[in-house]
Each structure stands twice: as C-alpha cells, then as structure tokens.
ZAMARGU-950112 format. One record per residue (C-alpha): y, z, x; residue in one letter. Coordinates in Angstrom, 3 decimals. Layout:
BEGIN
{vexmi {Y,Z,X},a};
...
END
This chain:
BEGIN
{vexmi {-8.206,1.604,-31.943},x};
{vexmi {-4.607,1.921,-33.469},x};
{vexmi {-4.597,-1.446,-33.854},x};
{vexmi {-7.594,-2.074,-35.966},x};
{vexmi {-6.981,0.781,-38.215},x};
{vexmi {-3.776,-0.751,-38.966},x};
{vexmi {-5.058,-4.197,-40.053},x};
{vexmi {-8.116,-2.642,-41.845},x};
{vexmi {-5.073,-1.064,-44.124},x};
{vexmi {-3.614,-4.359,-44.243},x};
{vexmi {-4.606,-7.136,-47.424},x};
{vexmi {-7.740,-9.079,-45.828},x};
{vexmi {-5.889,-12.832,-45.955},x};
{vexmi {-2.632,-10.953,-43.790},x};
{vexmi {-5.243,-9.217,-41.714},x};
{vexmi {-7.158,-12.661,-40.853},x};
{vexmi {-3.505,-14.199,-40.072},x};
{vexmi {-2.418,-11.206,-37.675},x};
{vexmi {-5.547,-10.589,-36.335},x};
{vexmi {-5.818,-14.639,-35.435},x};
{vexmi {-2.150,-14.508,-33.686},x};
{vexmi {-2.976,-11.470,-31.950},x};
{vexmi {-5.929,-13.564,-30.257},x};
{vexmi {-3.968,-16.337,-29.231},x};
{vexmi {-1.190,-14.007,-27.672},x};
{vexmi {-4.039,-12.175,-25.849},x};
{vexmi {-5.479,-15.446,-24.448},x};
{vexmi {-1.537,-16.838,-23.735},x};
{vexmi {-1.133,-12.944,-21.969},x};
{vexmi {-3.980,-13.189,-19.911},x};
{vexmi {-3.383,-16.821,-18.978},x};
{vexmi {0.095,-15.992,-17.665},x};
{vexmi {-1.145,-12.730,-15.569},x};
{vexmi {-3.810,-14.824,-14.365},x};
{vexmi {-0.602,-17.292,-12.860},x};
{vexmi {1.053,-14.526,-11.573},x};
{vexmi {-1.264,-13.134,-9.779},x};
{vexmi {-1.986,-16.389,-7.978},x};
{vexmi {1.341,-16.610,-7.100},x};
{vexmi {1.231,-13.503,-5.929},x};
{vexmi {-1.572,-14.008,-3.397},x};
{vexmi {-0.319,-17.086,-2.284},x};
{vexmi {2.848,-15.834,-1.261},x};
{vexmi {0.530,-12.610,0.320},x};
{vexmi {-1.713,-14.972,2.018},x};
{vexmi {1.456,-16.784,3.634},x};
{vexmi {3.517,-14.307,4.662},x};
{vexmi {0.559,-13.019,6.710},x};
{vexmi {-0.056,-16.570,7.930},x};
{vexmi {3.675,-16.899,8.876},x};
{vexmi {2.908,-13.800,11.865},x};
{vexmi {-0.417,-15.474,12.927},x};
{vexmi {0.149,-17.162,15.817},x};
{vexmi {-2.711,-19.925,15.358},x};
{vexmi {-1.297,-20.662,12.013},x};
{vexmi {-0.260,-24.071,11.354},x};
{vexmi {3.092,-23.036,9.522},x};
{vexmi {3.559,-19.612,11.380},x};
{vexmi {6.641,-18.753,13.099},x};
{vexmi {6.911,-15.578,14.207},x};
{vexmi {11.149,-15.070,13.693},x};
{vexmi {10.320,-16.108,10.138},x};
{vexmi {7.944,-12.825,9.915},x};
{vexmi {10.457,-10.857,11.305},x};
{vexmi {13.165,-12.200,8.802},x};
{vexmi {10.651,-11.511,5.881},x};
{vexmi {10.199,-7.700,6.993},x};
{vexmi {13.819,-7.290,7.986},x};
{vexmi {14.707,-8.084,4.160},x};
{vexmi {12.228,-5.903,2.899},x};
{vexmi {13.010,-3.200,4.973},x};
{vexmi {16.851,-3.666,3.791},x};
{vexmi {15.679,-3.637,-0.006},x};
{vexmi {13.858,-0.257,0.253},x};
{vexmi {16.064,1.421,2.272},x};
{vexmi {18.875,0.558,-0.723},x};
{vexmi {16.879,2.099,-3.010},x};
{vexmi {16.259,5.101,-1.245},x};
{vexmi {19.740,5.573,-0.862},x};
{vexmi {20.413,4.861,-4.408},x};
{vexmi {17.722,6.822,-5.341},x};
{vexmi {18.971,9.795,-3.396},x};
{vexmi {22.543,9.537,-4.388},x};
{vexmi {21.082,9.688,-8.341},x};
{vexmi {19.619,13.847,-7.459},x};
{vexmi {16.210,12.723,-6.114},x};
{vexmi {13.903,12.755,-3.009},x};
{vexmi {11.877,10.468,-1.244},x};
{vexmi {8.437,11.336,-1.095},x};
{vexmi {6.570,8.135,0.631},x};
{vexmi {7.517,4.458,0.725},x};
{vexmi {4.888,1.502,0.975},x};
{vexmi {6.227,-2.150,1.349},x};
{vexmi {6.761,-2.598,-2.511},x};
{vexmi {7.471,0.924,-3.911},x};
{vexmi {9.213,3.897,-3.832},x};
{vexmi {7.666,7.562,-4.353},x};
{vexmi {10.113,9.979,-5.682},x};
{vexmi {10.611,13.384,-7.251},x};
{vexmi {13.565,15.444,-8.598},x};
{vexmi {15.075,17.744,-6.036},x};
{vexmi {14.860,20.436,-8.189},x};
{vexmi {11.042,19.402,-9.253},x};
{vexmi {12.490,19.428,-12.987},x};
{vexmi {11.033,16.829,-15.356},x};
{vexmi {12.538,13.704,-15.613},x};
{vexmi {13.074,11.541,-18.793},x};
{vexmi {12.025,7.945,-18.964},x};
{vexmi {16.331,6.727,-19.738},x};
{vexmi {17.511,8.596,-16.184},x};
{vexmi {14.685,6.079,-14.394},x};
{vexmi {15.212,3.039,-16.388},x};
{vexmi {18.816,3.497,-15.467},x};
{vexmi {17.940,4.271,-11.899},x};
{vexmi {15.947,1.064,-12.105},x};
{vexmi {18.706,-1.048,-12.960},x};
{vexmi {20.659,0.190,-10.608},x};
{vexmi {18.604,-0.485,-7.751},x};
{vexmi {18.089,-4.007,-8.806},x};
{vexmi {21.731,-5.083,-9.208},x};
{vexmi {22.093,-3.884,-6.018},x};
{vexmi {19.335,-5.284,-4.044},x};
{vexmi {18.582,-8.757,-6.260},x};
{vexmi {15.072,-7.268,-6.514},x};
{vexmi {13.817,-6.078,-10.084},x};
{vexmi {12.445,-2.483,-10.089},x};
{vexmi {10.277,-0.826,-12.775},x};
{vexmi {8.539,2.137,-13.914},x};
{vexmi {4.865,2.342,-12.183},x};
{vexmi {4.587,5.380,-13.857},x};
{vexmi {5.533,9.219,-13.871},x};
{vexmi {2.478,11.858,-11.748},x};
{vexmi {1.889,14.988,-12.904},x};
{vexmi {0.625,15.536,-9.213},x};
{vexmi {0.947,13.342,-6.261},x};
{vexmi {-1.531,13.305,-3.096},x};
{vexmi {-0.705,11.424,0.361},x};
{vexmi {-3.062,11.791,2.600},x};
{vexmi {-2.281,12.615,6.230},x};
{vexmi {-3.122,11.134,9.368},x};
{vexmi {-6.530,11.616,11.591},x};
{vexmi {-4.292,12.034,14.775},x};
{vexmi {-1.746,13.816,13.358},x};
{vexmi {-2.199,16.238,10.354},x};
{vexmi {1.873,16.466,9.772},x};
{vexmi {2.128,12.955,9.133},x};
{vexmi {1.470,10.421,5.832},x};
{vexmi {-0.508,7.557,5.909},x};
{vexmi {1.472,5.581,4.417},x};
{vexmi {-1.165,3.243,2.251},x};
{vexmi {-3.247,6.353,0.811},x};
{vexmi {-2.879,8.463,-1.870},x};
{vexmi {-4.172,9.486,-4.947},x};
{vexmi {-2.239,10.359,-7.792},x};
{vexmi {-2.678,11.320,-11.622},x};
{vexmi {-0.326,9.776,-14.262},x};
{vexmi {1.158,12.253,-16.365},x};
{vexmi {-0.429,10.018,-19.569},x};
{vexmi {-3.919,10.118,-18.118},x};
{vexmi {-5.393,8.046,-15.446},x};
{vexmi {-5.523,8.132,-11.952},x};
{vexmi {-4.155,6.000,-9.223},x};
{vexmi {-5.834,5.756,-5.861},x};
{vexmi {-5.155,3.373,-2.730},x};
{vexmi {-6.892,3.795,0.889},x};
{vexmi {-9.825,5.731,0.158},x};
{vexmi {-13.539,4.947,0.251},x};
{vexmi {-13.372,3.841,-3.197},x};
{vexmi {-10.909,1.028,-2.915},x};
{vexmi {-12.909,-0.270,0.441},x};
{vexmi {-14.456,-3.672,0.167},x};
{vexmi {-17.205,-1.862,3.067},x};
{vexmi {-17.892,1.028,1.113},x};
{vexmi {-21.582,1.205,-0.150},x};
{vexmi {-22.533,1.601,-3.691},x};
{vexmi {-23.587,4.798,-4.095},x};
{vexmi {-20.440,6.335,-1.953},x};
{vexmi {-18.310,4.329,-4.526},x};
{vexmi {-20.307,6.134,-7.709},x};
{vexmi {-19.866,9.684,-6.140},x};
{vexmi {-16.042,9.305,-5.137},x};
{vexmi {-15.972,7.512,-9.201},x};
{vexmi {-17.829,11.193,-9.963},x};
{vexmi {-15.646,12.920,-8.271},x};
{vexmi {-12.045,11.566,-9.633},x};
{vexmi {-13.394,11.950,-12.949},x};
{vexmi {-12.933,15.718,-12.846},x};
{vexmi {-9.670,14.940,-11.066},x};
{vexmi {-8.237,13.051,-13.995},x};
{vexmi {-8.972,15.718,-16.417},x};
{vexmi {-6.580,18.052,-14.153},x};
{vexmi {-2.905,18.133,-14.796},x};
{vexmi {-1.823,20.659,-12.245},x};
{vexmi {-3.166,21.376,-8.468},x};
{vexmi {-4.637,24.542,-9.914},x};
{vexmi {-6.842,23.113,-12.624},x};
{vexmi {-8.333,20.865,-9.719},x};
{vexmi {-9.061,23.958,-7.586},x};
{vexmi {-10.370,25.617,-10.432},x};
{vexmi {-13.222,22.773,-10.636},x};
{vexmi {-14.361,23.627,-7.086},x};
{vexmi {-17.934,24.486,-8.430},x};
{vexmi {-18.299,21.661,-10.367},x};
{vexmi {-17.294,19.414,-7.307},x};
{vexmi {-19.976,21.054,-5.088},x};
{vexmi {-22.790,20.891,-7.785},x};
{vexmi {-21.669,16.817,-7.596},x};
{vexmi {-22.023,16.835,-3.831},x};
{vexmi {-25.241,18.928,-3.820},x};
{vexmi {-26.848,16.658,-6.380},x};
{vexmi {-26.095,13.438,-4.204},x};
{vexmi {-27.182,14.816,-1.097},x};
{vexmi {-30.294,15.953,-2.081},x};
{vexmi {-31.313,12.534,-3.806},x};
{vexmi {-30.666,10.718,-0.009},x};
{vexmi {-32.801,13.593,1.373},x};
{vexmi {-35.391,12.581,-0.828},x};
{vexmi {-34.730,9.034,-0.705},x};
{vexmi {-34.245,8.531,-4.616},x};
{vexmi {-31.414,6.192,-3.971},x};
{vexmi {-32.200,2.299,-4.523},x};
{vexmi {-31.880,0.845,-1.354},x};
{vexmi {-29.378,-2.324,-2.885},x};
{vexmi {-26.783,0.628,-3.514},x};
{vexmi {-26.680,1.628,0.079},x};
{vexmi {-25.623,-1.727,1.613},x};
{vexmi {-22.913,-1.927,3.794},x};
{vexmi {-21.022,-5.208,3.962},x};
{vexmi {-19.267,-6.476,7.462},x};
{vexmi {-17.575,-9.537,7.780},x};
{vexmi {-17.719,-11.673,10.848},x};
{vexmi {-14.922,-12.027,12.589},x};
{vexmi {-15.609,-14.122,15.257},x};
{vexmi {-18.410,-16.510,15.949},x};
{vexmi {-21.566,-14.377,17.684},x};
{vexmi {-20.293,-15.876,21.520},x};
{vexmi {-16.725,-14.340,21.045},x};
{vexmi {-18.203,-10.687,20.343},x};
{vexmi {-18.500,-8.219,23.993},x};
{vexmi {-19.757,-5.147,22.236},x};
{vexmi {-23.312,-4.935,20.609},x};
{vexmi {-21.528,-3.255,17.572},x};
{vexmi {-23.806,-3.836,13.628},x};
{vexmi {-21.936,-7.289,13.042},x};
{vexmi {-23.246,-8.630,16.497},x};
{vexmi {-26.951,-7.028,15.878},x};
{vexmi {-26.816,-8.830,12.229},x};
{vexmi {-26.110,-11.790,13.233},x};
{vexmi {-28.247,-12.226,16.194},x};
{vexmi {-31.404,-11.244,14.144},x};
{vexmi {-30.609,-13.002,10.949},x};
{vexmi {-29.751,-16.196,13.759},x};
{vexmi {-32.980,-15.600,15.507},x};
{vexmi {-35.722,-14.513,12.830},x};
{vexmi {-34.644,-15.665,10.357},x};
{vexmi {-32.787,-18.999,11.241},x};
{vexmi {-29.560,-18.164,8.603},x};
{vexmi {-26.800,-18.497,10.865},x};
{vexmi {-23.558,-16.423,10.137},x};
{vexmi {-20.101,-18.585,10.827},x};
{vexmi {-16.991,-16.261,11.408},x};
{vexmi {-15.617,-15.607,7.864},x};
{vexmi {-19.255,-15.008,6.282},x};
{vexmi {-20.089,-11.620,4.845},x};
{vexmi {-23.203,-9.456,6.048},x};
{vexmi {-25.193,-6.329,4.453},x};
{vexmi {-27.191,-4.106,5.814},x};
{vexmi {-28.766,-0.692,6.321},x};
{vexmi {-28.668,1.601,8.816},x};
{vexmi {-31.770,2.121,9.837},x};
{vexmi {-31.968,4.284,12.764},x};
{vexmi {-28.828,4.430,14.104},x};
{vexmi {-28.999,6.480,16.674},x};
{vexmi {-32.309,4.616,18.367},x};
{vexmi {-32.792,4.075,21.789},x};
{vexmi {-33.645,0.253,20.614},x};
{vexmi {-30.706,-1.479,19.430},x};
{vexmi {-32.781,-3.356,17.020},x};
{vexmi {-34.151,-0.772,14.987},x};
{vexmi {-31.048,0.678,14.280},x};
{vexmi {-29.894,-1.899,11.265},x};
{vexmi {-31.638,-3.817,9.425},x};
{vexmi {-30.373,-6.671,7.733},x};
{vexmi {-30.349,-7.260,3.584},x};
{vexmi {-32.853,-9.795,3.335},x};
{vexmi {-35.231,-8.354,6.211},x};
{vexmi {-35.099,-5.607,3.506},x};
{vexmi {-35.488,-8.045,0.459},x};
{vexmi {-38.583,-9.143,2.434},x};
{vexmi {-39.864,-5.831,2.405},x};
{vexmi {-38.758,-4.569,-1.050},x};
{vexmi {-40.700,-7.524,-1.870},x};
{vexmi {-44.151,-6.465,-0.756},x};
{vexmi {-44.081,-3.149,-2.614},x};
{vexmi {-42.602,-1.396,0.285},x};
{vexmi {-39.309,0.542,0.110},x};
{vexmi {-37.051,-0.492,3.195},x};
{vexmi {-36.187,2.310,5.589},x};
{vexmi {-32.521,3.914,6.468},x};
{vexmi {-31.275,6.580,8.005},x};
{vexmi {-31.257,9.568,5.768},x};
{vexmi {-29.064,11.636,8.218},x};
{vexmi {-26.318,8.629,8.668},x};
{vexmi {-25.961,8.258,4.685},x};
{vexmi {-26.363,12.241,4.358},x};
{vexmi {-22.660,12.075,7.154},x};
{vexmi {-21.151,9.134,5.471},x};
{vexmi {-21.361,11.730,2.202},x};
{vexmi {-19.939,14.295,3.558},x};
{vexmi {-17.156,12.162,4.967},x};
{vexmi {-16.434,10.584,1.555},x};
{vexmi {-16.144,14.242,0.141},x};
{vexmi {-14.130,15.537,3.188},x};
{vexmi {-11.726,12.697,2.560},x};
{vexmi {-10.864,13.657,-1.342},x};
{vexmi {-11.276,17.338,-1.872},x};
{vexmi {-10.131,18.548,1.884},x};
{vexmi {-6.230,18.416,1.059},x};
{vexmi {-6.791,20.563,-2.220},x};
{vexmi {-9.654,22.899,-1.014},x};
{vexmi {-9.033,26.604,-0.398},x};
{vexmi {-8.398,27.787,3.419},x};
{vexmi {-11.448,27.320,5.391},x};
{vexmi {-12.828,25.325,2.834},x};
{vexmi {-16.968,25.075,4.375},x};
{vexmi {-17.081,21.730,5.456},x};
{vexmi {-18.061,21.835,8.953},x};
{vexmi {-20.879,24.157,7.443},x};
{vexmi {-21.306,21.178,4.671},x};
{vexmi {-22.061,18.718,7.840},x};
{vexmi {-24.001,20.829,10.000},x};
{vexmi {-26.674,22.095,6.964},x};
{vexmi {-25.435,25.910,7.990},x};
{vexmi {-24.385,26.212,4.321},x};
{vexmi {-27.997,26.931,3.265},x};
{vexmi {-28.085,30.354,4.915},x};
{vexmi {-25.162,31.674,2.713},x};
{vexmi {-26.138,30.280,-0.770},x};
END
C-alpha cells in the first residue's frame, strides 16, 4: 500500500519507469528464493538419505558427522548467547529461542550484534527470525515438564503468528480441523500479552461450540473432512489392519486402483468403532461415487466431534484457566452447566 501511494505522488512517465523496475526485481526476487529453496530441500532430502540404510549414497558415520557439527554450532551459540545476558528458552536443529534474563525488552542493534558474533564464531550466518511478544512450547504427552522440541506457537511482536507441530501445519490434518485451528489463531494474533488471550476465552468457546454443532448436524461438506495417509509399504508388508491397510485393500479389490507404497490415500471415517472392519472407512472415491448419486456419504459424527475437541485441547489447554472444562468438553457433561 505504501508503495503505490508513493508512485501515485510521483510524475506518471517516473512512475511507469519505477513501477516497471520494481516488476522485474520482483520476478528476479522470486526467481532466486525459488533456487534457494531447492537447494535447500535437496540438501534436506540428502542428509536424511545419508542415515537411511537402503540408500544408495547413505553412510551412516557421515550422518553422525553431519549432526555432530550441528550440534557443535548451536551449542556455540548458546554459550555466546548466554555470555551476552540472555537465556535459552528451546533449541530446534536451525534456531535458537532466547529471552533477556531480566525479561527487559531488547533492541534490534544488541541482536544484530549478537548475530555477528555467533557467526564469526561458528562459520554459520545467524539472523533475526523475529522478536515474540509471547512465546508458547508445547509440552510433551508423556511428560508434562518437558518441551517438544518442534512445537510452538508464537506471536511476533509486529503482528503475525508463527506456529510449527500443530494440527494446522499437518499434511494429515482434515480441512475443516485446519479452518477452526485458522479461527482460532486469528483471535490469538490480535493478543499481545498472555492476558489478552485469556481474556478471549468466550469468544474461543462460541468458535468451538459453533463447529461442533455443524458436525452434529452434519453441515460440513464431506471433501473438507478427508483425511490423507500415505502408504508406506506395499499392502503385503503391512501386519496390522490399521485405515492405510483397509484403503488399500478395498480401493485394490472394488475398485481395481491399486495403491504402490509412496501414493497418497483419503478417506472418511465412517464407523470407526464397528464390529466390521470394512464399514469403518470409507475411501474418497467410494464417497465420490456416492456424492455422485445425490447421496451425502456417511462418517462418523462422534470421531470428527473427538478429533475437535483434540484440535482445541491442543491450542488453548496451555493458556486456559485451572481446570479449564475439557474433559467435560469431550464427554458432552458441559450441557448440564450452561
């Protein structure tokens, strides 16, 4: 917006000109990032290939050399980090998470300089993600004192949030879990303190409310409550009759589509918890089939009603008041008291 009020000001020749360069830098910019990142992924893609044992280029002391390094580089910049008055929040494989010890804000020279230190030491450039006005890592399942190292959900103290690990970010996630969590974070991002996000504890629950009534009612398009597998494994290899195996057997035997290990596989749940192993899922294009004779496919109101609550557990559990209702939230209890 700041830019094109500043060339409407500008003579309408000079505005043509800039306007034209600007283009061509955009297209050069997103040309370059588009090179990056496949450089990035390729060196991803092989450094998990050089642990795989089947891999034709793996070797697994070259792994361990990789994650010996890494390990080296982020503990130096912990270190340095620590030594420059701050603490070490969380650390993932390619950044650091850190706060003033005294919680006091910090300017944008004292990390640039921290920055530069760290990367004359370790031969590894380091920059400015950004600066949180709050910070959320989620803890373990098994252990509730404990991080999870690859989750958390934090807002930047310019606006925006950033998110890794939850339902959201999950290539399995269904459609309509990924538009409530969206719903959900939007109220999040308008919150710059822990207090402002309890304070929208109402508006949260009318959000929840709203969702699970429309799967009670089955107002959700089926398409948006897909869940996608991928098989691992050709349909011999797997022992357990788990959703993958199911899908693959019926789309194999009913409607001759084979699925290779690699190829993706959507679904619904049906009836999951039937005695009859094959009514509980049923495949997306048994469902197309039916969706196209008028009919609305069948699922599992119940299952998508706990997958819900799950993906509101997940996001609103670590910030919810003491005793927060959520065991009332699953059970349906909740009704009696309001």
């Amino acid at each position: 917006e700041l830019k094109d009020k500043i060339l409407r000001k500008l003579p309408d020749e000079l505005s043509k000109q800039l306007t034209s360069k600007i283009q061509n830098l955009e297209k050069e910019l997103e040309h370059y990032d588009s090179r990056q990142g496949s450089l990035k992924w390729m060196l991803v893609t092989s450094f998990g290939y050089l642990g795989y044992r089947n891999a034709k280029f793996g070797k697994l002391e070259s792994h361990e050399a990789v994650t010996a390094y890494g390990r080296d580089k982020i503990l130096t910049a912990k270190e340095i980090s620590e030594k420059n008055g701050f603490r070490t929040l969380n650390i993932i494989v390619d950044c650091v998470f850190i706060q003033k010890e005294n919680r006091q804000p910090v300017s944008s020279n004292e990390l640039e300089d921290l920055c530069n230190e760290i990367t004359e030491a370790t031969g590894v450039e380091m920059s400015i993600d950004g600066v949180f006005s709050w910070m959320l890592f989620f803890t373990a399942v098994a252990d509730s004192r404990l991080t999870v190292a690859n989750r958390y959900l934090g807002r930047f103290s310019t606006g925006g949030l950033k998110y890794r690990g939850i339902a959201l970010r999950r290539k399995d996630t269904t459609e309509w879990i990924k538009d409530f969590q969206k719903e959900i974070l939007e109220f999040f991002e308008k919150c710059q303190t822990i207090k402002e996000i309890l304070d929208t504890r109402e508006n949260l629950e009318v959000v929840y409310f709203r969702y699970r009534d429309q799967v009670r009612s089955r107002k959700i398009p089926w398409r948006k409550l897909l869940i996608r597998r991928t098989a691992s494994k050709e349909r011999s290899e797997y022992s357990a009759e788990n959703a993958t195996l199911l899908m693959m057997r019926e789309l194999e035997e009913n409607l001759q589509s084979g699925v290779q290990a690699g190829e993706k596989i959507k679904y619904l749940v049906m009836n999951e918890g039937c005695p009859d192993k094959s009514l509980r899922y049923l495949s997306e294009e048994r469902a197309q089939s039916i969706a196209g004779k008028g009919k609305s496919p069948p699922y599992d109101t119940r299952y998508y009603e706990r997958v819900l609550w799950k993906a509101f557990k997940e996001i609103w559990e670590s910030f919810a008041p003491h005793k927060f209702y959520f065991d009332e939230l699953k059970t349906g209890q909740f009704e009696m008291f309001g």
